[in-house]
MARVEX-787513 format. One record per residue: residue in three letters; x, y, z of N, C-alpha, C in turn; residue number from 1. Coordinates in steps of 0.1 Angstrom, whole numbers. Layout:
REM residues N
+------+-------+-------+-------+-------+-------+-------+-------+-------+-------+-----+
! code !    nX !    nY !    nZ !   caX !   caY !   caZ !    cX !    cY !    cZ ! pos !
+------+-------+-------+-------+-------+-------+-------+-------+-------+-------+-----+
!  ala !     X !     Y !     Z !     X !     Y !     Z !     X !     Y !     Z ! NUM !
...
+------+-------+-------+-------+-------+-------+-------+-------+-------+-------+-----+
REM end
This chain:
REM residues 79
+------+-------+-------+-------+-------+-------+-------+-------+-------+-------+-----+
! code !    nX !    nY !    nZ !   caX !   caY !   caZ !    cX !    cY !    cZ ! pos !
+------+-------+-------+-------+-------+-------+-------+-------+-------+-------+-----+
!  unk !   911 !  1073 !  1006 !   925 !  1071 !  1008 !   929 !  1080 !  1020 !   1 !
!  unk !   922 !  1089 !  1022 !   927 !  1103 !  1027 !   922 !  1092 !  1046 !   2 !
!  unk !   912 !  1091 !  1045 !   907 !  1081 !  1059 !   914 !  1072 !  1063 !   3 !
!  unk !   922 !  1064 !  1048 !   935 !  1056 !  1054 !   945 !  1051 !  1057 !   4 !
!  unk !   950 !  1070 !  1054 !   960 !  1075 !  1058 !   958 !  1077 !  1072 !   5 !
!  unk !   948 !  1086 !  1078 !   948 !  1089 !  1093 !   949 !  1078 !  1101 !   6 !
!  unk !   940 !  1067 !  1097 !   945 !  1051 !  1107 !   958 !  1049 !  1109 !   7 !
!  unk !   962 !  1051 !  1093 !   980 !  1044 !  1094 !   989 !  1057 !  1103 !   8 !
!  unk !   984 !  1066 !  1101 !   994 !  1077 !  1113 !   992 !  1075 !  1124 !   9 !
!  unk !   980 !  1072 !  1132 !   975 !  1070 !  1144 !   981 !  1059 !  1149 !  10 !
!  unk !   982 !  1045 !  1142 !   983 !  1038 !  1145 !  1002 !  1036 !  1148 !  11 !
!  unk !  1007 !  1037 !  1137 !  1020 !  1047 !  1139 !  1024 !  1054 !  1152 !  12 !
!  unk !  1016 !  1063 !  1156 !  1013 !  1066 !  1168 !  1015 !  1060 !  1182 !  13 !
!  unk !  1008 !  1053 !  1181 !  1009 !  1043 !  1189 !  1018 !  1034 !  1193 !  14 !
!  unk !  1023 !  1026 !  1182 !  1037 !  1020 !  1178 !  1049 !  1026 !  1185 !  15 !
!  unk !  1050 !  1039 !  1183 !  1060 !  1050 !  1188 !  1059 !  1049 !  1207 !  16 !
!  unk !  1049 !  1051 !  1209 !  1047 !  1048 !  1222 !  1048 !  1038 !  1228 !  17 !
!  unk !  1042 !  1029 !  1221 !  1044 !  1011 !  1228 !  1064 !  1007 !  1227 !  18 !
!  unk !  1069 !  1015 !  1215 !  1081 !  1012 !  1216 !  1088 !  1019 !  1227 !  19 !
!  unk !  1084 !  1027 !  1232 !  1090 !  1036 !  1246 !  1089 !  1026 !  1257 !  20 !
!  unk !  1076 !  1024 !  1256 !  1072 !  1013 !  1269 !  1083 !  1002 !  1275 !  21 !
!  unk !  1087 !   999 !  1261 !  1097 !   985 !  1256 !  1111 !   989 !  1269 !  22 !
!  unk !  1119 !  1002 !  1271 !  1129 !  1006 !  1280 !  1124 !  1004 !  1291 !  23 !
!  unk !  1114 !  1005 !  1298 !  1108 !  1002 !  1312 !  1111 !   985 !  1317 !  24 !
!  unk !  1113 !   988 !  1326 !  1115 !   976 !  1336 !  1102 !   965 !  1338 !  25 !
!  unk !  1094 !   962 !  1327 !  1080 !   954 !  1322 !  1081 !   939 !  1333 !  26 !
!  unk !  1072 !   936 !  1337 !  1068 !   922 !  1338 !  1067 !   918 !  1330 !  27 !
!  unk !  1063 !   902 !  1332 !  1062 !   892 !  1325 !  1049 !   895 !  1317 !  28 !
!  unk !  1037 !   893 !  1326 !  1022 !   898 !  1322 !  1022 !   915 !  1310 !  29 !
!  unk !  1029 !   924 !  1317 !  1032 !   936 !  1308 !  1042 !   934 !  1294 !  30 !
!  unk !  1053 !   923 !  1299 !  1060 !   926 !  1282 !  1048 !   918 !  1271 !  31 !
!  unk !  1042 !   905 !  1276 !  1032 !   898 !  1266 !  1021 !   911 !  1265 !  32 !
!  unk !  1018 !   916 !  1270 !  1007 !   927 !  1266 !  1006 !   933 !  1256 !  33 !
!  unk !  1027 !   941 !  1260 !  1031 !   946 !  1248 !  1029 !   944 !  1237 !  34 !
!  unk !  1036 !   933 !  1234 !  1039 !   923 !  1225 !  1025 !   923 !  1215 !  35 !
!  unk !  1017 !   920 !  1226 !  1002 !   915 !  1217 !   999 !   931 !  1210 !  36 !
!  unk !   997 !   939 !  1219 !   998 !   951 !  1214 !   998 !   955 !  1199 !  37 !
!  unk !  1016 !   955 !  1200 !  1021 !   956 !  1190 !  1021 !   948 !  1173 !  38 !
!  unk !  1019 !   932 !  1179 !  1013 !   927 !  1171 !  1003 !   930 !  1164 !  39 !
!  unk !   990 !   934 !  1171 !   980 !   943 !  1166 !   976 !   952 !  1157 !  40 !
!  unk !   986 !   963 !  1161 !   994 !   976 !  1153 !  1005 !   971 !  1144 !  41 !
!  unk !  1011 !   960 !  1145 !  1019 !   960 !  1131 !  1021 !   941 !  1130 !  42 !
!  unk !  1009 !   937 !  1125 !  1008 !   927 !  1119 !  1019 !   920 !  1108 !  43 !
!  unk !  1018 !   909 !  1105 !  1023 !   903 !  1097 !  1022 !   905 !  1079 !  44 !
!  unk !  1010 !   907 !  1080 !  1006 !   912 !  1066 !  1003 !   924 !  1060 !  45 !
!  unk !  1008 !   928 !  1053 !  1009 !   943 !  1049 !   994 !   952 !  1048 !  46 !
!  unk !   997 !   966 !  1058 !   984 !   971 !  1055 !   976 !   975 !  1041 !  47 !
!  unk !   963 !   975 !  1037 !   958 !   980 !  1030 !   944 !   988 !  1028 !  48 !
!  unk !   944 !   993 !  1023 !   933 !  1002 !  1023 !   924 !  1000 !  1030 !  49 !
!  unk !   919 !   987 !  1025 !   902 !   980 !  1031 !   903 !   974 !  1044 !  50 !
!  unk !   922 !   970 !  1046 !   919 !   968 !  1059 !   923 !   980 !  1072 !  51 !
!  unk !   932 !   988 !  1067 !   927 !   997 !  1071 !   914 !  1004 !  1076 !  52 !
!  unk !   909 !  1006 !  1071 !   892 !  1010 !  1072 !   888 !   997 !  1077 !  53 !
!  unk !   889 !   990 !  1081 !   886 !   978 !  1091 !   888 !   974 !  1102 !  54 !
!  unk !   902 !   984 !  1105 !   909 !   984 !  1117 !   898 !   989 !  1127 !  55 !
!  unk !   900 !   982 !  1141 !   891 !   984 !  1151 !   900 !   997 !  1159 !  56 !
!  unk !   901 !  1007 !  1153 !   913 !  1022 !  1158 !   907 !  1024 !  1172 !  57 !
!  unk !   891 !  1027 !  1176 !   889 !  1031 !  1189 !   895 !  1022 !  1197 !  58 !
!  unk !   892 !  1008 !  1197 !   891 !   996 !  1205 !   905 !   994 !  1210 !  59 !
!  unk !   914 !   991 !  1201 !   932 !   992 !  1202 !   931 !  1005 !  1209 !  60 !
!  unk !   929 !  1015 !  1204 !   933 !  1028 !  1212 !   931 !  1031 !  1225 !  61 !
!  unk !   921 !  1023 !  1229 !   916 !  1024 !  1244 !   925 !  1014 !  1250 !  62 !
!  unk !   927 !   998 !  1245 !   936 !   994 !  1250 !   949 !   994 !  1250 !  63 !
!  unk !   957 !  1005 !  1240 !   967 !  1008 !  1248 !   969 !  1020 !  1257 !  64 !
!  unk !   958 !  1027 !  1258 !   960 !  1037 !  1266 !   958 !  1030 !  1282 !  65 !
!  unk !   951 !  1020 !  1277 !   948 !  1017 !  1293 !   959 !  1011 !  1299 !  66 !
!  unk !   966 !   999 !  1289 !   977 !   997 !  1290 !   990 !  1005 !  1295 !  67 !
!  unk !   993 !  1014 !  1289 !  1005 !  1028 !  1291 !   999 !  1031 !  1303 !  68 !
!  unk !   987 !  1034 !  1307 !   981 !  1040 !  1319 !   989 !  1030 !  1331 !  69 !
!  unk !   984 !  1023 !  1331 !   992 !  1009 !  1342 !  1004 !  1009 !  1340 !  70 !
!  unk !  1011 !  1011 !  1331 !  1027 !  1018 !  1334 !  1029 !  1028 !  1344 !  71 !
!  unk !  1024 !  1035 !  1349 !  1027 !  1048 !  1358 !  1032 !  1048 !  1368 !  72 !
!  unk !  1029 !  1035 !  1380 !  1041 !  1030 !  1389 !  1052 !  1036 !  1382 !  73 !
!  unk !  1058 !  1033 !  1372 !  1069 !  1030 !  1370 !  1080 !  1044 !  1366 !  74 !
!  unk !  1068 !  1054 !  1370 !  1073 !  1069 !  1369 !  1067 !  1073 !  1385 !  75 !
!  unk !  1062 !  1069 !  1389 !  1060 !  1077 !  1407 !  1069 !  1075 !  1410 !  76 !
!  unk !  1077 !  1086 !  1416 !  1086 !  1086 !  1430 !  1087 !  1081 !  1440 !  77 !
!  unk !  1092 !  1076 !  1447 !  1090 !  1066 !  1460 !  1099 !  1071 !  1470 !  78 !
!  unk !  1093 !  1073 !  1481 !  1103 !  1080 !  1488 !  1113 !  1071 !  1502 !  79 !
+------+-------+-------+-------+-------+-------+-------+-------+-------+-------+-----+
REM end
């Protein structure tokens, strides 16, 4: 139980972040990204234990970091 709890925080986690992303001035290609994203992290069907522990946590995790990463235009300065 205790292992999936940590997914569901992490993942949570994430969620919190992808909803920050949401204020930014997104393209088209970026807001569906999101979207899918987030779909990902908070599916239709309620989490549960086993799927929890099923969840692919590195795999999403890398792709939203890579994701948020390609956001960073959108905080450089431009002079």
């Amino acid at each position: 139980m205790g292992e999936a709890l940590s997914v569901l925080r992490q993942i949570h986690e994430k969620l919190l972040l992808l909803t920050a992303a949401e204020t930014l001035p997104l393209d088209h290609g970026e807001r569906q990204t999101l979207s899918e994203l987030q779909f990902r992290l908070a599916p239709d069907e309620a989490w549960t234990e086993a799927r929890l522990k099923e969840f692919p946590l590195a795999d999403i995790s890398r792709q939203v970091s890579l994701f948020l990463t390609g956001l960073r235009r959108h905080f450089i300065a431009q002079d």
